[in-house]
TORLUMRO-183065 format. One record per residue (C-alpha): residue number from 1; x, y, z; residue in one letter. Coordinates in steps of 0.001 Angstrom, whole numbers, m for minus. Example, Ala and Ser with C-alpha at 12.3 -4.5 7.8 and 13.67 -1.06 7.14 Angstrom:
(1, (12300, m4500, 7800), 'A');
(2, (13670, m1060, 7140), 'S');
***
This chain:
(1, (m55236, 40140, 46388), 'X');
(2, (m55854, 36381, 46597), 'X');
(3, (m55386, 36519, 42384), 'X');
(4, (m52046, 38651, 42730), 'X');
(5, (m50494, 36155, 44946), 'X');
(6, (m51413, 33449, 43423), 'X');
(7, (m49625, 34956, 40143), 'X');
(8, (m46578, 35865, 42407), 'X');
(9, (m46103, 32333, 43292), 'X');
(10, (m46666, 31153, 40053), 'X');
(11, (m43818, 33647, 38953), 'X');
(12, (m41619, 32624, 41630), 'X');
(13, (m42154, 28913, 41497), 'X');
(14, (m41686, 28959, 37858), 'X');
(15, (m38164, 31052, 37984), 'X');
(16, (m36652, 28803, 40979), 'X');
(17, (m37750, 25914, 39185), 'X');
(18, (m36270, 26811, 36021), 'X');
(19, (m32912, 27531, 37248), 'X');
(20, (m33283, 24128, 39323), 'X');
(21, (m33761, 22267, 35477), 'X');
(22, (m31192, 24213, 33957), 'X');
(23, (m28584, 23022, 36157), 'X');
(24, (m30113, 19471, 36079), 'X');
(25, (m29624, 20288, 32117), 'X');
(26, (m25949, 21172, 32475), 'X');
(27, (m25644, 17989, 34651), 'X');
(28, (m27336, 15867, 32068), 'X');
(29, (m24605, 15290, 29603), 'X');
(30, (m21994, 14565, 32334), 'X');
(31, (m24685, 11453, 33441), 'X');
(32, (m25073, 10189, 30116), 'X');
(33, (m21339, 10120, 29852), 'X');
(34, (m20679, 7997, 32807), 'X');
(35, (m23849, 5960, 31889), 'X');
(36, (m25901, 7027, 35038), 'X');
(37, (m29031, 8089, 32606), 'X');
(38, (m28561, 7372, 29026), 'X');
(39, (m25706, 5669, 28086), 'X');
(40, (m24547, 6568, 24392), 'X');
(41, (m24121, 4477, 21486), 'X');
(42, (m20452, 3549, 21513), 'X');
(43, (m18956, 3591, 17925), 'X');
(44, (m16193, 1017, 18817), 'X');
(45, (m13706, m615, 16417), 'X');
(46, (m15744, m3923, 15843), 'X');
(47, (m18780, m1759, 14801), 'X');
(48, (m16853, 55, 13025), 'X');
(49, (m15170, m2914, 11340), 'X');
(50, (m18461, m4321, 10990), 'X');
(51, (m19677, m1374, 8891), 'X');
(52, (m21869, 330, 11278), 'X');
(53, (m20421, 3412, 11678), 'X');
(54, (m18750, 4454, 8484), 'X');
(55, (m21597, 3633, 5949), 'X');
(56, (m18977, 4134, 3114), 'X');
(57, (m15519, 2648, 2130), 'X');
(58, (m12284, 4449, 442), 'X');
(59, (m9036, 4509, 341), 'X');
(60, (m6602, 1990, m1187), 'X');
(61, (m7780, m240, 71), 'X');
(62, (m11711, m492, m20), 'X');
(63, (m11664, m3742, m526), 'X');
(64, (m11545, m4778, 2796), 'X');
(65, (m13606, m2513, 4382), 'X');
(66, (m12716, 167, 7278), 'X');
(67, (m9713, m1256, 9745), 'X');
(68, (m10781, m2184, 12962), 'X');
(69, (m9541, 1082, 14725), 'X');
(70, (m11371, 3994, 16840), 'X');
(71, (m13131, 6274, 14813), 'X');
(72, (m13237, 10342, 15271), 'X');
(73, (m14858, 11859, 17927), 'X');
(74, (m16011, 14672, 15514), 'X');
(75, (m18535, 13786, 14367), 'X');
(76, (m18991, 10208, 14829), 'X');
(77, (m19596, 9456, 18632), 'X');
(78, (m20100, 13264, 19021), 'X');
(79, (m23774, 13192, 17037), 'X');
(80, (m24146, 9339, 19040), 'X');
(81, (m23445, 11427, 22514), 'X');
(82, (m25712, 14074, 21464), 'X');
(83, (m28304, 11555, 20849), 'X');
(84, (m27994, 10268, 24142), 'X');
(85, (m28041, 13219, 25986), 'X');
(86, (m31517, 14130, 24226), 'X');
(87, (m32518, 11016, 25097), 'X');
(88, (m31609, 11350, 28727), 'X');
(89, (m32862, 14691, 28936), 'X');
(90, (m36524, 13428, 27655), 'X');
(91, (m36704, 10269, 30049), 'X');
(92, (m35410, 13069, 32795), 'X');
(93, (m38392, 15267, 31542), 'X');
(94, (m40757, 12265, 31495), 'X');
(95, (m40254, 10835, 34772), 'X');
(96, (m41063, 14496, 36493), 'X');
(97, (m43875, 14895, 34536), 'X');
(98, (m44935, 11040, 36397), 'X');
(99, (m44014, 12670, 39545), 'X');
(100, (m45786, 16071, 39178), 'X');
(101, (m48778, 13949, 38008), 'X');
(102, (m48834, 11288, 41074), 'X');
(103, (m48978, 14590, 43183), 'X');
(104, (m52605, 14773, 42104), 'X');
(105, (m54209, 13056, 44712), 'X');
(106, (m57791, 11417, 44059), 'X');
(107, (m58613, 8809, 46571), 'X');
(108, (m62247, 6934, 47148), 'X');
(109, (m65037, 6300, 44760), 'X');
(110, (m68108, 7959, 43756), 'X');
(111, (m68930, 11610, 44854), 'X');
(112, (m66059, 11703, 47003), 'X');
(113, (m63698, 11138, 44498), 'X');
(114, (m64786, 13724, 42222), 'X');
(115, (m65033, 16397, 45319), 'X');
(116, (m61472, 15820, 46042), 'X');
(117, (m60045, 15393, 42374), 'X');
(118, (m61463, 18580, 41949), 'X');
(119, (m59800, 20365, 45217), 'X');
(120, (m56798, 18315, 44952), 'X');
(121, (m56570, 19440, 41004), 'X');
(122, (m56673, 23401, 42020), 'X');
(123, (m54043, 22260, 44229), 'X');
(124, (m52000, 20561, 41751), 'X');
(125, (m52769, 24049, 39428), 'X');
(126, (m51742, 26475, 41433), 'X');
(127, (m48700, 24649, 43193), 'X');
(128, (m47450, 21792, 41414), 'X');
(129, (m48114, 23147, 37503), 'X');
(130, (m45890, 26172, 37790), 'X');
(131, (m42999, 24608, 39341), 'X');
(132, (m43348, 21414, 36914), 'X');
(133, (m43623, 23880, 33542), 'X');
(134, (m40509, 26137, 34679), 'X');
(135, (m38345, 22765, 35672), 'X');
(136, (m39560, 21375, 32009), 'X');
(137, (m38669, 24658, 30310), 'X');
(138, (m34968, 25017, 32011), 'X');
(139, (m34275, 21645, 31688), 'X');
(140, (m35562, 22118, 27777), 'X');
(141, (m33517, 25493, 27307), 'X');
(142, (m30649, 24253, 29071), 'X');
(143, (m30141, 21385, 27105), 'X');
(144, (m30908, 22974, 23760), 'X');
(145, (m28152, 25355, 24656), 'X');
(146, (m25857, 22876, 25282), 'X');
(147, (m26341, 21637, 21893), 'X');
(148, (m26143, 24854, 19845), 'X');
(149, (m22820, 25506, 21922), 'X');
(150, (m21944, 21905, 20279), 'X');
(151, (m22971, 22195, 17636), 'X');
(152, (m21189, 25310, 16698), 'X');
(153, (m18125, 24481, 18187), 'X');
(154, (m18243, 21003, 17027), 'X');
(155, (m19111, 21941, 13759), 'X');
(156, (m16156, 24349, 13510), 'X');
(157, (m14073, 21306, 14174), 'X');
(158, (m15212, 19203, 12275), 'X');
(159, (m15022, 21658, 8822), 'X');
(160, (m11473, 22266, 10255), 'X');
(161, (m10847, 18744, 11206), 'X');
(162, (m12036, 17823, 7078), 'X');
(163, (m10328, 20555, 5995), 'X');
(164, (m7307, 19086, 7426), 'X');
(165, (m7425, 15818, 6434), 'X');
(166, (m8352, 16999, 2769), 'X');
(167, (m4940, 18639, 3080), 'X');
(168, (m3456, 15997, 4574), 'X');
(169, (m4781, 13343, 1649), 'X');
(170, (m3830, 14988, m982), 'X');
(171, (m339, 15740, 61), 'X');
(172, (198, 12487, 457), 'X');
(173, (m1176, 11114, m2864), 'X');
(174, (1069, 14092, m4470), 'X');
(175, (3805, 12859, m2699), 'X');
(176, (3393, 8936, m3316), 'X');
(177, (2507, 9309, m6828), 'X');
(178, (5674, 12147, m7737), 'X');
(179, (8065, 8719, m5721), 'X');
(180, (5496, 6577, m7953), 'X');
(181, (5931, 4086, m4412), 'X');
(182, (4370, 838, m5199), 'X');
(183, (4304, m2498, m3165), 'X');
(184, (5651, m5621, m4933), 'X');
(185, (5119, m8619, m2686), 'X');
(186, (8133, m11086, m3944), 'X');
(187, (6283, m14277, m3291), 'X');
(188, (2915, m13958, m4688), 'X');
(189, (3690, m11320, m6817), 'X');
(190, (1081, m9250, m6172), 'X');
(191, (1424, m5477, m7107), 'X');
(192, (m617, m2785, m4574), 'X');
(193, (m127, 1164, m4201), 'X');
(194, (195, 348, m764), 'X');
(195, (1014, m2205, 1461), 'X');
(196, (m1035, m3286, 4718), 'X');
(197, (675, m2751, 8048), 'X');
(198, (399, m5099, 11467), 'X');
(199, (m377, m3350, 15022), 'X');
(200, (2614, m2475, 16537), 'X');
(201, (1409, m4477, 19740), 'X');
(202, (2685, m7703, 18958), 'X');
(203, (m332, m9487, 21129), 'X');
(204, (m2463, m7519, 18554), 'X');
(205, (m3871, m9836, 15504), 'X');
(206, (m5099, m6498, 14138), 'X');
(207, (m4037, m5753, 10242), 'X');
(208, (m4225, m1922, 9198), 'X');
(209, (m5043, m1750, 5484), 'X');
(210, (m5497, 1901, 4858), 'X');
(211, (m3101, 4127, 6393), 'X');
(212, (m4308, 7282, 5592), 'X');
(213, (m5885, 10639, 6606), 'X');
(214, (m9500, 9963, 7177), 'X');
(215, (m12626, 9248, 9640), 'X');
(216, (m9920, 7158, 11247), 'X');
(217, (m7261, 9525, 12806), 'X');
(218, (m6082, 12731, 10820), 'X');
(219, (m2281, 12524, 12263), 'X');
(220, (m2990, 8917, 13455), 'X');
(221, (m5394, 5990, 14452), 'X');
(222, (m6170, 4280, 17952), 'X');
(223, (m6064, 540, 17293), 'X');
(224, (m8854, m1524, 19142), 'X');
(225, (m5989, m2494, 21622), 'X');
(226, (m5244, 1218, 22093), 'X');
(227, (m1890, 1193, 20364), 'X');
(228, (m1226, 4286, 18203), 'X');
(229, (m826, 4115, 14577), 'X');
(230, (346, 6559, 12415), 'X');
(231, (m1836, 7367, 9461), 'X');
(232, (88, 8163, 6574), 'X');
(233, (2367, 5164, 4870), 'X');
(234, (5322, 7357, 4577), 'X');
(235, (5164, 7698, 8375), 'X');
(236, (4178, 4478, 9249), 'X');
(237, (6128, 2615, 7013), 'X');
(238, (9627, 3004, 8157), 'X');
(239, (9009, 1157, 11376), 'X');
(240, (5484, m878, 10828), 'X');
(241, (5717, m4414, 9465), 'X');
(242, (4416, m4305, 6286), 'X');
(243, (2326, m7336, 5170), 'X');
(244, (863, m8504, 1160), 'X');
(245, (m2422, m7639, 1138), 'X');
(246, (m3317, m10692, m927), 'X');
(247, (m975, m13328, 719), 'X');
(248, (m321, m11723, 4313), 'X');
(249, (3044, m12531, 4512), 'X');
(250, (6049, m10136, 5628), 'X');
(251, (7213, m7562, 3309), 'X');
(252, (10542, m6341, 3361), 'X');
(253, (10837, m3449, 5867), 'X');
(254, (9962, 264, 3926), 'X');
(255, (7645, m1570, 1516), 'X');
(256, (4878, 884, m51), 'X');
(257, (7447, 4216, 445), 'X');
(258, (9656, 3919, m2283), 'X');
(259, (9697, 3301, m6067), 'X');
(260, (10208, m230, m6773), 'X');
(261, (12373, m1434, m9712), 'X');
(262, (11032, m5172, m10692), 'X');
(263, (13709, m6399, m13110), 'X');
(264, (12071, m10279, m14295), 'X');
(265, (14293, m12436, m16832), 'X');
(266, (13348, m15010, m19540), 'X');
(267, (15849, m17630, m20319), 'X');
(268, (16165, m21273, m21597), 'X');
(269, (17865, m23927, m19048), 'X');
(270, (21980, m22982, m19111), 'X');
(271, (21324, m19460, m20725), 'X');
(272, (22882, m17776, m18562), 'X');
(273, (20665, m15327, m16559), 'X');
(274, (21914, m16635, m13281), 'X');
(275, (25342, m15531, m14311), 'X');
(276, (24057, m12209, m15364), 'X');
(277, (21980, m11475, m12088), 'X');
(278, (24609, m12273, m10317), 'X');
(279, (27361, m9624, m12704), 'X');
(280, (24206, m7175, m12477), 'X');
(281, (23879, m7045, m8806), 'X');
(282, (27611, m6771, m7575), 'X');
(283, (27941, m4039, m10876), 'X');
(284, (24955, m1978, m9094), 'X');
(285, (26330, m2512, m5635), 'X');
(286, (29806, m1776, m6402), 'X');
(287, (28380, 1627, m8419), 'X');
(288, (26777, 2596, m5603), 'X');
(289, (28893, 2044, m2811), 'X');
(290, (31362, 4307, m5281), 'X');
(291, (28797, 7011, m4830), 'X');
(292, (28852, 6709, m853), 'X');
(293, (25185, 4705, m1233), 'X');
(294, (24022, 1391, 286), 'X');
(295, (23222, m1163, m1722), 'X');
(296, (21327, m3881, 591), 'X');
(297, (19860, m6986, 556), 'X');
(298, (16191, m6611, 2706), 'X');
(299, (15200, m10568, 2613), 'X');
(300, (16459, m13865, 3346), 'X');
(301, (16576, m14947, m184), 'X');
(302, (18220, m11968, m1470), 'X');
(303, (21089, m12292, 849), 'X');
(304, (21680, m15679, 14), 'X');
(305, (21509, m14662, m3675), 'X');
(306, (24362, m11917, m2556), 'X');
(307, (26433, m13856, m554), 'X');
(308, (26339, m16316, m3562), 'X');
(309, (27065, m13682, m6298), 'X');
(310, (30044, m11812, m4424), 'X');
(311, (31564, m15268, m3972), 'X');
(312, (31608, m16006, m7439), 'X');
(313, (32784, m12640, m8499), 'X');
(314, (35490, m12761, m6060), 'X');
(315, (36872, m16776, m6344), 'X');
(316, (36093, m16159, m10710), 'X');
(317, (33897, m19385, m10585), 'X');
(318, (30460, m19295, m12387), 'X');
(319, (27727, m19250, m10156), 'X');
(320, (25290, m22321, m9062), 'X');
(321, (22007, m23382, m11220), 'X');
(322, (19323, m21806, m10307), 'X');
(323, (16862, m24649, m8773), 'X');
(324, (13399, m24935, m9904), 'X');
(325, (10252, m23493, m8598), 'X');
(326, (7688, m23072, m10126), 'X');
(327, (6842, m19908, m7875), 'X');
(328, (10394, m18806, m7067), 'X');
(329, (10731, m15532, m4632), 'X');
(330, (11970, m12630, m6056), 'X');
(331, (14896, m10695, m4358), 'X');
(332, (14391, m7169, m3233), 'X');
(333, (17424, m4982, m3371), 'X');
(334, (17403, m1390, m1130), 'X');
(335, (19282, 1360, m2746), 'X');
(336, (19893, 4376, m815), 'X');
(337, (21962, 7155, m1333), 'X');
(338, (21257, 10866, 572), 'X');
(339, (17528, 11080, 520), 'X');
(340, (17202, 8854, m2215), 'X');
(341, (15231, 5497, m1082), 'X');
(342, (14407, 2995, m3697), 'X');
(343, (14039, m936, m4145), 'X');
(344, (15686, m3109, m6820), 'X');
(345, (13939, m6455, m6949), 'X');
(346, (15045, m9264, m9482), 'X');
(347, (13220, m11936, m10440), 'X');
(348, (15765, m15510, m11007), 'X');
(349, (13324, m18040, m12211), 'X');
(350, (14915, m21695, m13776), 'X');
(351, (15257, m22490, m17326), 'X');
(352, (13247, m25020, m16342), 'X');
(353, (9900, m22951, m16003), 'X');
(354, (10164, m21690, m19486), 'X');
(355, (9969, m24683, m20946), 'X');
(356, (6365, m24530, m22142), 'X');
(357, (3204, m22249, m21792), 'X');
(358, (2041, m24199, m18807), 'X');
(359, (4775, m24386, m16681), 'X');
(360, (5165, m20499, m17003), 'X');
(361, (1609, m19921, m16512), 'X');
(362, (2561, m19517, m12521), 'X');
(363, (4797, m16798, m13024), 'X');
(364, (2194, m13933, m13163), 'X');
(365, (4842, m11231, m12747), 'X');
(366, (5183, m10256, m16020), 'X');
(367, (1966, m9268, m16173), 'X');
(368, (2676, m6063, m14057), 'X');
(369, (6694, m5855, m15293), 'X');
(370, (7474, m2397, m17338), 'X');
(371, (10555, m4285, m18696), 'X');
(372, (11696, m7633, m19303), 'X');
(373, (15019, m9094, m20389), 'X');
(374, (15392, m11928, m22675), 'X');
(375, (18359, m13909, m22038), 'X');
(376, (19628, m15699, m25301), 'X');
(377, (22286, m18236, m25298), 'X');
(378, (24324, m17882, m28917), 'X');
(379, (26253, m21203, m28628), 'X');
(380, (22774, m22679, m29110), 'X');
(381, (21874, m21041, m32139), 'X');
(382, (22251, m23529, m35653), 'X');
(383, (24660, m21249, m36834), 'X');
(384, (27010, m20679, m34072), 'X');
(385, (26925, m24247, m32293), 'X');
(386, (28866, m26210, m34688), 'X');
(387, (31504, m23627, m34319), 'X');
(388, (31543, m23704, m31033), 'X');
(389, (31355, m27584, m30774), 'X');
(390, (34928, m27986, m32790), 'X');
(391, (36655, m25584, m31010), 'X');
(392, (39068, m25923, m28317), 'X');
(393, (36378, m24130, m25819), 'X');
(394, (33669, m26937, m26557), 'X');
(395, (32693, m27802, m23225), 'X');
(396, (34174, m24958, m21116), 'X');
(397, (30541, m23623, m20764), 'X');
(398, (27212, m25194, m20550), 'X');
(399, (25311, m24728, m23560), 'X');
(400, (21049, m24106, m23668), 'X');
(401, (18552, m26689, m24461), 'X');
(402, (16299, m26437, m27816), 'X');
(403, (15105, m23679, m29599), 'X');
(404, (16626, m20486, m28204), 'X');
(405, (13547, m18773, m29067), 'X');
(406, (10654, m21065, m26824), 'X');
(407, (11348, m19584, m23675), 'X');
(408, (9877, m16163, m25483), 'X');
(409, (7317, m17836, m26378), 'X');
(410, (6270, m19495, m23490), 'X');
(411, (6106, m16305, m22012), 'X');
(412, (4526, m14067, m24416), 'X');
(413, (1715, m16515, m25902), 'X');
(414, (88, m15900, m22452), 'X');
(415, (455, m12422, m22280), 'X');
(416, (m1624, m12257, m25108), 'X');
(417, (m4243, m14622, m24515), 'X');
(418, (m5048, m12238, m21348), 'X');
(419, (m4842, m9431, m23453), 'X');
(420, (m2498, m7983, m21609), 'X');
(421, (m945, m5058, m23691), 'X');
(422, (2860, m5695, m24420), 'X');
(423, (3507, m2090, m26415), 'X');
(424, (3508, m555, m23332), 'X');
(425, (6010, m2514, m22032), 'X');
(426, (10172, m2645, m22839), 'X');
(427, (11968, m5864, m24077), 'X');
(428, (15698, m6248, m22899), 'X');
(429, (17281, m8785, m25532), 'X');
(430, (20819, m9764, m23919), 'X');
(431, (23018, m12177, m25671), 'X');
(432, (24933, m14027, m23197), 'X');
(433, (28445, m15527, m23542), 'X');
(434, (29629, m12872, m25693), 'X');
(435, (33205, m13689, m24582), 'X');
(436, (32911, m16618, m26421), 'X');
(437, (31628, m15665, m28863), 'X');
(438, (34271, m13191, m29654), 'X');
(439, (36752, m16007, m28755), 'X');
(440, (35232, m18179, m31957), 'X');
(441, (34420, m15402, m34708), 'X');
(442, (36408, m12338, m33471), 'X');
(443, (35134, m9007, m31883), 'X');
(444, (34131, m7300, m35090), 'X');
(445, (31593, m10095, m35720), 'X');
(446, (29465, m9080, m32629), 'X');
(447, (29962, m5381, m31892), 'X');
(448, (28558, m5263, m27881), 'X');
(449, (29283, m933, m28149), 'X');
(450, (26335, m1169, m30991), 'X');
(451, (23094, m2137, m30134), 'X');
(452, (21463, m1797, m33781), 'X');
(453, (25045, m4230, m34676), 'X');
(454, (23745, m6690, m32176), 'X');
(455, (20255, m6958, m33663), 'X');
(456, (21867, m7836, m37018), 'X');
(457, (24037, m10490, m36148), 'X');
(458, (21043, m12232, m34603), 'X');
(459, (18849, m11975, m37582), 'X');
(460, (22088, m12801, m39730), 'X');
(461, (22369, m16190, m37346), 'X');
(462, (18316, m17107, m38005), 'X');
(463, (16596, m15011, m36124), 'X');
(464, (15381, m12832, m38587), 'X');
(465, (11309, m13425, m38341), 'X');
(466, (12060, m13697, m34370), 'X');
(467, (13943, m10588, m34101), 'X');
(468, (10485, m8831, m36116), 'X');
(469, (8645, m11197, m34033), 'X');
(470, (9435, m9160, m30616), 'X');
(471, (9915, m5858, m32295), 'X');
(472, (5904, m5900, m33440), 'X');
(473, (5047, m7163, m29857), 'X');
(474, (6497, m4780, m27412), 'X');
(475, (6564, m612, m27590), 'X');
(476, (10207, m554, m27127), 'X');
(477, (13214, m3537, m27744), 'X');
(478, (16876, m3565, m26808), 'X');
(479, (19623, m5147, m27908), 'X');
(480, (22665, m5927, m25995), 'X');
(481, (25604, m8547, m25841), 'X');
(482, (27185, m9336, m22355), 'X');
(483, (30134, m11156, m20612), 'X');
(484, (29138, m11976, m17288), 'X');
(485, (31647, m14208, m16138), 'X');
(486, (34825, m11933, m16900), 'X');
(487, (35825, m8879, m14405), 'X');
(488, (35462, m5983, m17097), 'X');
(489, (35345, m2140, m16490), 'X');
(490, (32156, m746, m16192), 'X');
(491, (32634, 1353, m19259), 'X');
(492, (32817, m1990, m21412), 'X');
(493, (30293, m2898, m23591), 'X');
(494, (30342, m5744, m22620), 'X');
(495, (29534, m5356, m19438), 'X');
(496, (26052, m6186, m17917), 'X');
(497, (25652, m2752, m16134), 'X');
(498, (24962, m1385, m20065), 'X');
(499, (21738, m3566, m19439), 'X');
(500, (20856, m2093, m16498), 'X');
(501, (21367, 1432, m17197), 'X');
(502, (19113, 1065, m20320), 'X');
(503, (16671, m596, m18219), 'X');
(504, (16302, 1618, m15138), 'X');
(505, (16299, 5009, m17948), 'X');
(506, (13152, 3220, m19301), 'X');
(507, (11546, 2244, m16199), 'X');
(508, (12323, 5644, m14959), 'X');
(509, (13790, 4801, m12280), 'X');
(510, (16790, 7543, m11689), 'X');
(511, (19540, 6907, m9204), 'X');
(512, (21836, 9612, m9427), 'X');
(513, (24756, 6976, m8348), 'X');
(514, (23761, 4957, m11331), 'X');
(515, (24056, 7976, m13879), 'X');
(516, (26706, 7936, m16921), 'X');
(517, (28294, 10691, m17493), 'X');
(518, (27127, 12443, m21108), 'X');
(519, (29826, 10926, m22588), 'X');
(520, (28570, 7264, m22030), 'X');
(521, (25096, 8011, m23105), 'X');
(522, (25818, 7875, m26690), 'X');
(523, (25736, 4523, m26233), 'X');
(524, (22150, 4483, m24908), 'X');
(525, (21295, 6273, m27469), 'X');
(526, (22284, 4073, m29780), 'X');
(527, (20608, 1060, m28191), 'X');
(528, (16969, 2681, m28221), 'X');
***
């Protein structure tokens, strides 16, 4: 009998204690989330920043680590709140164990001790023991279920959650690479697949590097100052500031969603690449606007260079000199037209920074250019300048400086001492002034409508070895012959949209508002 009760007891202190750990157990996690018992590791924005979260780096750009931005719950602080509710759950478990044990009461010394150790530890058996192994066991199995039901449904998520963002990556890289968007920062120059974005909290210092799918936000990212962030450029670019990565500074609005068209220029001092710019850029704006497009100026600089060109074009004055700098800005152009989004961006540097291999040595921007024009001035050439010196035109124009050919060289020579590979790239050869020309020898004597015409009548005025010169360094070379200072018809050979057409066809950069019609393209042909 006294056995039998005992065991019922046992049974029934076991089962009430039980239930009383399981719900303890189900309480647990809500502690350790409000930091009453075990407060969890928090994976906040500085640690993750600091690399002590996300052990790896990728993305575009790896180079400066992960942004300083909340990370996923799943699985990030997930596995750190797991951790903490174990922990809780065991410093729960150990302090009733220290209270079960303190129930074992052993007072005096000597025989006494032992007498009552010994009745107090029946005691403690029968009473305490129970209880403290079925509190232990529902606090254990109500715990452990909490974390298969986590782990299950977390894991579920987080396969779905990768899943997605898998998706969601690839999409995007499809997407950016079939637009081939770039980033082309106009003052240092430097070229990234994507730009870096500021916080749009303006009290926020924070810069975004990477926005894209990832451990950071699938459809977008918490800052550290809790602003939200898309995280995909093409979302977050049309209203995010875009910064250079390498210089920091402001990027024209859009930067990193659309193709960008860099157009750079070599020229001697007075050769007339100014003039041409200026031709080129109220030609492509005027084209457009024809097509019911937008052709805008998206920086300072650009819509002085604008202002300045539309001004000239309209009064029929020749535009300003181009001051020196030996780092001049480049002006970004934004061409839209339906869903078409795209950036022009020219590059006006002064004669002046041509003049030798050093002085060019700062304009790094060829380096990443698929084509380059080569403005050549044919008053200056020994053949042609005598001509034009005892003719009633002598002085109407300002003739080049030097050899016509140094500014190439300049150029070029440094290309190839950093191996960089020219075949790849396209050469633009415009001969400037062609009005004039035709003014002093006649229009048969420089056919603009022929570009294999143009090539002869350079090598027939001493160009010959240059003319191979250029042909053996770059994959592709065209020749043209351009009036920028007269109001012609787009159609005319002469005029310096011809350039730009051939250009933007090998760039591959297709605007349907700067298309010819089938017709026109013979002469394309002719000039490739």
């Amino acid at each position: 009998m006294l056995f039998a009760s005992i065991a019922a007891w046992w049974a029934a202190s076991a089962i009430i204690a039980g239930a009383a750990g399981a719900v303890v157990g189900v309480v647990v996690p809500a502690l350790c989330y409000t930091g009453r018992l075990s407060r969890p590791d928090i994976t906040t924005p500085d640690a993750v920043a600091d690399g002590r979260v996300l052990q790896t780096s990728h993305g575009a750009h790896s180079r400066f680590g992960w942004d300083r931005a909340w990370p996923l719950y799943l699985p990030h602080q997930g596995l750190r709140d797991a951790a903490a509710v174990r922990s809780g759950a065991q410093d729960l478990g150990t302090r009733t164990i220290a209270f079960a044990r303190s129930l074992w009461w052993r007072p005096g010394e000597g025989a006494v001790r032992t007498a009552v150790s010994v009745v107090t530890a029946v005691l403690w058996v029968i009473v305490v023991l129970p209880a403290l192994v079925g509190a232990l066991v529902g606090l254990v199995v109500s715990v452990g279920a909490w974390h298969l039901v986590i782990a299950v449904a977390g894991g579920t998520l987080a396969v779905a959650q990768a899943a997605t963002i898998g998706a969601r990556r690839t999409i995007e890289a499809t997407l950016r690479t079939q637009r081939r968007t770039t980033s082309r920062c106009p003052r240092c120059y430097a070229v990234d697949h994507t730009p870096s974005y500021l916080c749009t909290n303006t009290g926020c210092l924070v810069i975004h590097r990477d926005l894209s799918p990832g451990p950071l936000g699938v459809f977008h990212r918490r800052c550290s100052c809790q602003a939200i962030i898309p995280a995909t450029v093409r979302a977050g670019g049309q209203h995010l500031v875009a910064v250079c990565p390498t210089c920091r500074r402001e990027l024209p609005r859009g930067s990193g969603t659309r193709q960008v068209m860099f157009l750079p220029v070599i020229g001697a001092v007075a050769s007339g690449k100014t003039q041409f710019l200026s031709a080129a850029v109220i030609s492509i704006a005027d084209r457009v606007k024809a097509h019911h497009g937008e052709f805008t100026a998206i920086s300072p600089t650009s819509r002085a260079f604008l202002k300045a060109a539309e001004a000239a074009v309209t009064t029929g004055r020749r535009v300003a000199k181009t001051p020196w700098d030996d780092r001049p800005e480049g002006l970004p152009f934004r061409l839209t037209q339906g869903t078409v989004d795209k950036e022009v961006q020219l590059m006006d540097a002064a004669g002046e920074a041509f003049a030798d291999e050093d002085r060019s040595r700062a304009l790094v921007y060829f380096d990443t250019s698929d084509v380059i024009l080569l403005m050549l001035d044919p008053l200056a050439l020994p053949k042609v300048m005598p001509l034009y010196d005892a003719s009633d035109l002598a002085g109407s124009v300002s003739v080049a400086d030097g050899d016509p050919t140094r500014a190439y060289r300049s150029v070029v020579q440094r290309l190839k001492a950093e191996q960089v590979d020219l075949t790849g790239k396209h050469l633009g050869v415009v001969v400037s002034k062609a009005d004039i020309v035709h003014e002093l020898m006649g229009e048969d004597v420089l056919d603009a409508a022929d570009g294999g015409a143009v090539r002869r009548w350079l090598s027939n005025r001493g160009l010959d070895d240059f003319v191979a010169t250029i042909e053996s360094d770059f994959g592709t070379v065209g020749y043209f012959a351009v009036d920028s200072y007269s109001q012609r018809d787009q159609d005319d050979p002469l005029h310096p949209f011809n350039v730009l057409d051939w250009a933007f066809h090998e760039a591959g950069f297709w605007v349907e508002a700067m298309a010819r019609p089938d017709a026109d393209n013979e002469l394309e042909g002719a000039l490739k």
